[in-house]
N, CA, C and O atoms as a GROMACS GRO file, in nm:
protein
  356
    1UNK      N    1  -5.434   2.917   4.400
    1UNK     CA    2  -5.409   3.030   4.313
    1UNK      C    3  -5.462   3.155   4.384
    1UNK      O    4  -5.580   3.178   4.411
    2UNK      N    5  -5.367   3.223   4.406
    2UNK     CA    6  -5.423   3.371   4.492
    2UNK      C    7  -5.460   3.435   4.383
    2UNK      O    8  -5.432   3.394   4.271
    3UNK      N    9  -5.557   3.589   4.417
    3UNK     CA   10  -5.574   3.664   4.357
    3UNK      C   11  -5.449   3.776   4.255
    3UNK      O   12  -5.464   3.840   4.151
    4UNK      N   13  -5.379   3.763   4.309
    4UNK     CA   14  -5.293   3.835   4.260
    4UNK      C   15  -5.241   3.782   4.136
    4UNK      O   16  -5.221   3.837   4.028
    5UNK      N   17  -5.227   3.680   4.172
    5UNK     CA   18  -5.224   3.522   4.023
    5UNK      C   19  -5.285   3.580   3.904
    5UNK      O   20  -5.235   3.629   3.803
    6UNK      N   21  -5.434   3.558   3.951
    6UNK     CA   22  -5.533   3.543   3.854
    6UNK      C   23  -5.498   3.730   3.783
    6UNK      O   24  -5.495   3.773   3.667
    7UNK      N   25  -5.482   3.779   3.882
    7UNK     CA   26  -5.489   3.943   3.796
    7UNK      C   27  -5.318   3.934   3.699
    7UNK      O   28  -5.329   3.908   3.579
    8UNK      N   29  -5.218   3.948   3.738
    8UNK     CA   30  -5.122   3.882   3.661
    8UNK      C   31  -5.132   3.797   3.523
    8UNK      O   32  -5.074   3.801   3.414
    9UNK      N   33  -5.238   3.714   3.584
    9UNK     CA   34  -5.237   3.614   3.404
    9UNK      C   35  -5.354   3.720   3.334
    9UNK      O   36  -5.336   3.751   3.216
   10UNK      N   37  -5.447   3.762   3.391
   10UNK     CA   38  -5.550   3.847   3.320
   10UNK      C   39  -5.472   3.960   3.310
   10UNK      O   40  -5.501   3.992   3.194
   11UNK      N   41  -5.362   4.077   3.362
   11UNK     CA   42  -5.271   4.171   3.313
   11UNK      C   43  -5.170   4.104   3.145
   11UNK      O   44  -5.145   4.169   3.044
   12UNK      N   45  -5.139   3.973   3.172
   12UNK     CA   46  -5.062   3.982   3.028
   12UNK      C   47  -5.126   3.909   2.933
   12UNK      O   48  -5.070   3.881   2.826
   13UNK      N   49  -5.300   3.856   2.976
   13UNK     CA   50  -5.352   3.821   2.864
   13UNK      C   51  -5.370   3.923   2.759
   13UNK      O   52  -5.363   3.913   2.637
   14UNK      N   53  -5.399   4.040   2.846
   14UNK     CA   54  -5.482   4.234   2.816
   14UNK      C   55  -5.353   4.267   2.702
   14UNK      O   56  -5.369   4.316   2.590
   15UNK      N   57  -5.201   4.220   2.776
   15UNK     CA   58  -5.082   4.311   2.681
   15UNK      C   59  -5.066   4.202   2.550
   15UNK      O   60  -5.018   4.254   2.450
   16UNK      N   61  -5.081   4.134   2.545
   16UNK     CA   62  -5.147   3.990   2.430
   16UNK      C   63  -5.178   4.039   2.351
   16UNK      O   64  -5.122   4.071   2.246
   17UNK      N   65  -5.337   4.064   2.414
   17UNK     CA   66  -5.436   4.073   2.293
   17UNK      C   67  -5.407   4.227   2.259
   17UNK      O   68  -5.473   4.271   2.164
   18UNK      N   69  -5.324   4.311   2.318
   18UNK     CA   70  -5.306   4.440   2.271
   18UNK      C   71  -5.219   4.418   2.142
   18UNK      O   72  -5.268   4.444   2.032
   19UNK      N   73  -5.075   4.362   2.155
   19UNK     CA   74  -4.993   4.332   2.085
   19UNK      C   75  -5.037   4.257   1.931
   19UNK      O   76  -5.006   4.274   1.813
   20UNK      N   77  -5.097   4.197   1.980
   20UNK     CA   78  -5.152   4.111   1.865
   20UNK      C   79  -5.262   4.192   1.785
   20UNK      O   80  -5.241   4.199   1.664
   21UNK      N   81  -5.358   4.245   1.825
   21UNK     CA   82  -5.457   4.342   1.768
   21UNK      C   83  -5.442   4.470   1.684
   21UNK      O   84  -5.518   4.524   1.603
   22UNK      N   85  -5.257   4.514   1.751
   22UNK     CA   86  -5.246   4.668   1.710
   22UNK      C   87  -5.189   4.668   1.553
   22UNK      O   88  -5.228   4.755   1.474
   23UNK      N   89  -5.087   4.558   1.510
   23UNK     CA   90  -5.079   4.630   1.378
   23UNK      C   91  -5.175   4.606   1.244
   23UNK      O   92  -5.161   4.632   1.125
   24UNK      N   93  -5.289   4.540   1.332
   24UNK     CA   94  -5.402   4.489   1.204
   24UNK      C   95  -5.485   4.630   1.209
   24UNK      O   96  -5.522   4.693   1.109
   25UNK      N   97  -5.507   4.664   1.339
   25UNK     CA   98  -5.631   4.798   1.370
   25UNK      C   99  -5.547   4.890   1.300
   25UNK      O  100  -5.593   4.921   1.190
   26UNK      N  101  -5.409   4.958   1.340
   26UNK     CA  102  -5.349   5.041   1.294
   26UNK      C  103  -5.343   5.059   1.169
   26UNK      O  104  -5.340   5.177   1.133
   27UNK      N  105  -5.339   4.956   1.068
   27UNK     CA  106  -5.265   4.974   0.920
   27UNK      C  107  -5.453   4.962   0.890
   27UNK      O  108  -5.503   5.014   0.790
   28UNK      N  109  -5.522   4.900   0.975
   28UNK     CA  110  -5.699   4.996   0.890
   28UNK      C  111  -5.711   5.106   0.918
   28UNK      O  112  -5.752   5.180   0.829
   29UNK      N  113  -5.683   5.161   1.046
   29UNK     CA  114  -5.730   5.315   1.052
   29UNK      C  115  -5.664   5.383   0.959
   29UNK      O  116  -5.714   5.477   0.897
   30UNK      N  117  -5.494   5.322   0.935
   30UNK     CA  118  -5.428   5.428   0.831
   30UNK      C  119  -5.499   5.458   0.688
   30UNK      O  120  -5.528   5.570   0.648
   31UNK      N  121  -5.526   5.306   0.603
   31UNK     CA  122  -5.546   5.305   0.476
   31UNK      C  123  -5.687   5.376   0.502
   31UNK      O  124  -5.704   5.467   0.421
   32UNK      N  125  -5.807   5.358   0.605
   32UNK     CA  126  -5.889   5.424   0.628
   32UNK      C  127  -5.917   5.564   0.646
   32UNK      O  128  -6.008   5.634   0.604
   33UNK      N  129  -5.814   5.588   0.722
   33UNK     CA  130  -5.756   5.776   0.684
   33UNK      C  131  -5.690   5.822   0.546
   33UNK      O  132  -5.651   5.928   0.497
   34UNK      N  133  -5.692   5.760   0.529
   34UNK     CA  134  -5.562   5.780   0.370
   34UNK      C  135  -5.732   5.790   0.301
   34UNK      O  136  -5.765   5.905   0.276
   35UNK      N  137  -5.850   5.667   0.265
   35UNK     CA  138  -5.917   5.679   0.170
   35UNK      C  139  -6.001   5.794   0.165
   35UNK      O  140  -6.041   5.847   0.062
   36UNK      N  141  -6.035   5.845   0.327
   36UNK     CA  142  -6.139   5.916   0.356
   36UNK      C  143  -6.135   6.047   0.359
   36UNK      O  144  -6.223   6.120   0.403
   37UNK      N  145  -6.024   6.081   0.309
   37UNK     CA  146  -5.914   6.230   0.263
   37UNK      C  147  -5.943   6.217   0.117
   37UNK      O  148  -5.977   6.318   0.055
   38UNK      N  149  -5.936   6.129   0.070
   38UNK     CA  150  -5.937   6.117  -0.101
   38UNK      C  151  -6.059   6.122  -0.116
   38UNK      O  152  -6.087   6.197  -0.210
   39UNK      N  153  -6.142   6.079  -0.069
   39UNK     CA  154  -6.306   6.050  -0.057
   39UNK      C  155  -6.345   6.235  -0.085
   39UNK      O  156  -6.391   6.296  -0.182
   40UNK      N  157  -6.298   6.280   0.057
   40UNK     CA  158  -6.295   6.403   0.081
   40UNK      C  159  -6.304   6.529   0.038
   40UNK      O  160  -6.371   6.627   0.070
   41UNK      N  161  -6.186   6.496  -0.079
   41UNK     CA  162  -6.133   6.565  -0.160
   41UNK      C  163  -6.170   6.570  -0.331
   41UNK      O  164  -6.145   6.646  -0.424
   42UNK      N  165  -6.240   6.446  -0.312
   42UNK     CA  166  -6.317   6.437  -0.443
   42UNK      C  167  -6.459   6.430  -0.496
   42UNK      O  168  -6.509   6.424  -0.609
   43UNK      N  169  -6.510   6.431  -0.358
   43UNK     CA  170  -6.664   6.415  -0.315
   43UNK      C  171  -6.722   6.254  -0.337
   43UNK      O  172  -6.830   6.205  -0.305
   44UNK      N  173  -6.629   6.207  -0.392
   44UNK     CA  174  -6.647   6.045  -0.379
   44UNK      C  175  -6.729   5.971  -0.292
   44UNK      O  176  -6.661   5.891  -0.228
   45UNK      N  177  -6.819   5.966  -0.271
   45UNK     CA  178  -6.872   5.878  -0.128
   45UNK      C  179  -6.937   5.726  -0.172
   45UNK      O  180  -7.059   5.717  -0.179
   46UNK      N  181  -6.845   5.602  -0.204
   46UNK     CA  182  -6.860   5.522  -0.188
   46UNK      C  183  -6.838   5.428  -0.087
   46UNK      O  184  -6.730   5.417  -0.029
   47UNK      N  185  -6.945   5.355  -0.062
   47UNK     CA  186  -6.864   5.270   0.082
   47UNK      C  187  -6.778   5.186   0.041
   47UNK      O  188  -6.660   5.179   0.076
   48UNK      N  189  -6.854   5.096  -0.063
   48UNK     CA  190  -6.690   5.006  -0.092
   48UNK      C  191  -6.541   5.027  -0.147
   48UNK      O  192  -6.456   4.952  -0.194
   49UNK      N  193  -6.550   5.169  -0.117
   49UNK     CA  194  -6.440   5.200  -0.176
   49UNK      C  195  -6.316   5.177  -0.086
   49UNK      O  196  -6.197   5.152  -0.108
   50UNK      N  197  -6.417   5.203   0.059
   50UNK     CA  198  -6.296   5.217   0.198
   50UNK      C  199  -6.277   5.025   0.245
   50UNK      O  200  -6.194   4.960   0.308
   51UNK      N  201  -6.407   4.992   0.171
   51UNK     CA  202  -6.373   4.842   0.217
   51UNK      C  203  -6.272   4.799   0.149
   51UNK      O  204  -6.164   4.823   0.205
   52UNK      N  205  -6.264   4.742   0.044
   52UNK     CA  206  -6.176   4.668  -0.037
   52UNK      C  207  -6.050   4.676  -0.012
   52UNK      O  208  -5.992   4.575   0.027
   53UNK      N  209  -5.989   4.779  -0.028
   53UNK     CA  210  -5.830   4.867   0.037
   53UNK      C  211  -5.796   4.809   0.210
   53UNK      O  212  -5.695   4.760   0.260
   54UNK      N  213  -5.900   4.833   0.253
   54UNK     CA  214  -5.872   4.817   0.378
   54UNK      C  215  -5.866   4.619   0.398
   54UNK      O  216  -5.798   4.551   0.474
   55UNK      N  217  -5.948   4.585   0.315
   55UNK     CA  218  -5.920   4.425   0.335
   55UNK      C  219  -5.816   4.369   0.248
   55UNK      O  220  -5.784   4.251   0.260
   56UNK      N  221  -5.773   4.427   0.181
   56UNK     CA  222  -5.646   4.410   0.113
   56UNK      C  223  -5.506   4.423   0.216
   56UNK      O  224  -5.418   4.340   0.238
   57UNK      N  225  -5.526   4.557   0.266
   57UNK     CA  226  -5.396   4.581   0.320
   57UNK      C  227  -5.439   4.475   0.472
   57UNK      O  228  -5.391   4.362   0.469
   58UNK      N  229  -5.491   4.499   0.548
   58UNK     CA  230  -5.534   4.400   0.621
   58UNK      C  231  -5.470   4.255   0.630
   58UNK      O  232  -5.410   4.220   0.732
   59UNK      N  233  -5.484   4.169   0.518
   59UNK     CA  234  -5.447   4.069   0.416
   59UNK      C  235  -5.318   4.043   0.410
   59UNK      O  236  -5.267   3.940   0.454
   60UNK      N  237  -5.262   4.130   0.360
   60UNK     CA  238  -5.118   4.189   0.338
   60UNK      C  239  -5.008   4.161   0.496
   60UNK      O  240  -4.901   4.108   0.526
   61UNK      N  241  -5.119   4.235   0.561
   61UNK     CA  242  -5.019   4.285   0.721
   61UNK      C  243  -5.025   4.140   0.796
   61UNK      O  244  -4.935   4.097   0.869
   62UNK      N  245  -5.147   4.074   0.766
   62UNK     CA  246  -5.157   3.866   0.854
   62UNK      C  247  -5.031   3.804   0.773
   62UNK      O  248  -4.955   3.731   0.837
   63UNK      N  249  -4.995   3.837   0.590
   63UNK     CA  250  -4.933   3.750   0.531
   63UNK      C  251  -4.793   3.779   0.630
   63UNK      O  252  -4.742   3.688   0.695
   64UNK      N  253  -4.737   3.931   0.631
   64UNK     CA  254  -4.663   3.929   0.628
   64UNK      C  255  -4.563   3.925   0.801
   64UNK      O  256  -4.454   3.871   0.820
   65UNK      N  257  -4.647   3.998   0.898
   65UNK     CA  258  -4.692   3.992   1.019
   65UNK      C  259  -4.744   3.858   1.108
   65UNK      O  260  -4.722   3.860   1.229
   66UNK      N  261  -4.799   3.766   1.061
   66UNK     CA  262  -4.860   3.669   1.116
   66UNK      C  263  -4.792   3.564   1.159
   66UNK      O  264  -4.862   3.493   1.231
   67UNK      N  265  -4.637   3.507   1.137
   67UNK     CA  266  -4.553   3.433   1.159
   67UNK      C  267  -4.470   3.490   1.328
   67UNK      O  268  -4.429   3.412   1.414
   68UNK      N  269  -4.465   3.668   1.338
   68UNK     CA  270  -4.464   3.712   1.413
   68UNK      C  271  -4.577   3.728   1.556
   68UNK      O  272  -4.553   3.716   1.676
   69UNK      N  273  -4.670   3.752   1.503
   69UNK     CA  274  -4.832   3.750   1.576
   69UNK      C  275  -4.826   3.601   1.672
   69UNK      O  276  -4.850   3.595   1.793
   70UNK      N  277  -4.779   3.458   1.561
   70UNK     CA  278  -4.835   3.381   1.573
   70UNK      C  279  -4.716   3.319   1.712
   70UNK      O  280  -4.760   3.265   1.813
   71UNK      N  281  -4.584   3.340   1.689
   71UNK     CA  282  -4.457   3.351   1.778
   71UNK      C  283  -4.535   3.380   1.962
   71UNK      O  284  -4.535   3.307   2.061
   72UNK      N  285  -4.595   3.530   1.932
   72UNK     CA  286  -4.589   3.609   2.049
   72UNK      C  287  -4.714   3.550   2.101
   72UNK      O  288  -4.753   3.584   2.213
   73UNK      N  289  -4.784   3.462   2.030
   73UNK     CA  290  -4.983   3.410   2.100
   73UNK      C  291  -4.894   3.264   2.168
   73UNK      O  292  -4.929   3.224   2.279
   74UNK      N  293  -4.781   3.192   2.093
   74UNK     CA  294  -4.706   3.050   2.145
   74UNK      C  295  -4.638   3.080   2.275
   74UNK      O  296  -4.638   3.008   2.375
   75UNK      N  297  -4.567   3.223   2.253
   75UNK     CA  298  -4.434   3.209   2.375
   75UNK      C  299  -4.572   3.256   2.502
   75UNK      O  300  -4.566   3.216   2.618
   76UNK      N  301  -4.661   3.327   2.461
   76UNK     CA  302  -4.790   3.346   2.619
   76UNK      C  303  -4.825   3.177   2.653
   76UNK      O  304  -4.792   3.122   2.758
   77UNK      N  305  -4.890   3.117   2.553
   77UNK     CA  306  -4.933   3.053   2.597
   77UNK      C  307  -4.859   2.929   2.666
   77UNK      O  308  -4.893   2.870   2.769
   78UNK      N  309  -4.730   2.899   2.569
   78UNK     CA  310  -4.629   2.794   2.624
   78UNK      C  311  -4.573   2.837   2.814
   78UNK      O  312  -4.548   2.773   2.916
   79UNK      N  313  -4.578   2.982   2.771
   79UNK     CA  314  -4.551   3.022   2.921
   79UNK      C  315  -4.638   2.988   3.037
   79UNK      O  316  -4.593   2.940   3.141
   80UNK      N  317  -4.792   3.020   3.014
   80UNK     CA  318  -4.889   2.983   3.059
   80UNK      C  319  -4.876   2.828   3.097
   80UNK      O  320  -4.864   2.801   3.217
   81UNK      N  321  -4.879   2.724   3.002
   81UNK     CA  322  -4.876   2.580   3.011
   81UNK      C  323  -4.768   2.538   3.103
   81UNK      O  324  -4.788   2.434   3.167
   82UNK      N  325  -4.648   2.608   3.121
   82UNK     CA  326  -4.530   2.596   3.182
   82UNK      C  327  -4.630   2.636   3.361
   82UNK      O  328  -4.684   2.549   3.429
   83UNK      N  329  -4.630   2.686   3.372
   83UNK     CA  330  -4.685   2.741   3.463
   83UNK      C  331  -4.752   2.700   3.556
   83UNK      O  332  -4.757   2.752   3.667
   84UNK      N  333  -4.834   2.560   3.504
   84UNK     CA  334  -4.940   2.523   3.530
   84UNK      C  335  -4.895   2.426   3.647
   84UNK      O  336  -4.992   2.415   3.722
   85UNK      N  337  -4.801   2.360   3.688
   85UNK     CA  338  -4.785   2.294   3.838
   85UNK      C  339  -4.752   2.411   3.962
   85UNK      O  340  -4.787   2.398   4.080
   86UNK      N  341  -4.683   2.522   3.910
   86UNK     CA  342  -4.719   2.616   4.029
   86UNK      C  343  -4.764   2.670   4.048
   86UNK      O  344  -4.746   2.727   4.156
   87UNK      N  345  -4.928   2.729   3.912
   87UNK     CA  346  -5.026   2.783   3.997
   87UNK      C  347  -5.124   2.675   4.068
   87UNK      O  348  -5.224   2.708   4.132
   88UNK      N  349  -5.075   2.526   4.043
   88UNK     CA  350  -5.203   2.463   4.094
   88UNK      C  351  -5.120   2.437   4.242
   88UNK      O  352  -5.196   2.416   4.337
   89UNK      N  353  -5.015   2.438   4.264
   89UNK     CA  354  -4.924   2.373   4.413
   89UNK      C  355  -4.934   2.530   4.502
   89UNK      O  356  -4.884   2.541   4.614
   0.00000   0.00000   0.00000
């Protein structure tokens, strides 16, 4: 296994775990921006206020998202497993 190998499988582990990470982070920062404007605007400062919402929608985005998520973690890794007599030859 040359180096170039190893950076290759560590380059599309990186676009993976990007893919897979972004619409869970994204839809918290949103509902998280969304609460902290309302917060803002009303002088509200509870913490659990930003939690709950955010683990809800969170929740929401695995139910509905996660059949997809779970597709794109199989086709890396099946690819990976495929793989495996010509990075060892």
């Amino acid at each position: 296994m040359t180096p170039e190998t190893v950076l290759d499988i560590g380059t599309q582990a990186m676009e993976v775990t990007a893919l897979l990470s972004a619409p869970l982070l994204l839809s918290a920062l949103v509902v998280g921006l969304l609460i902290g404007m309302l917060q803002a605007a009303t002088q509200i400062n509870e913490m659990t206020l930003t939690f709950v919402p955010k683990l809800i929608v969170v929740g929401l985005v695995i139910l509905f998202a996660g059949p997809a998520l779970l597709n794109t973690l199989m086709g890396f890794t099946t690819g990976l497993i495929g793989r495996i007599p010509e990075l060892i030859g």
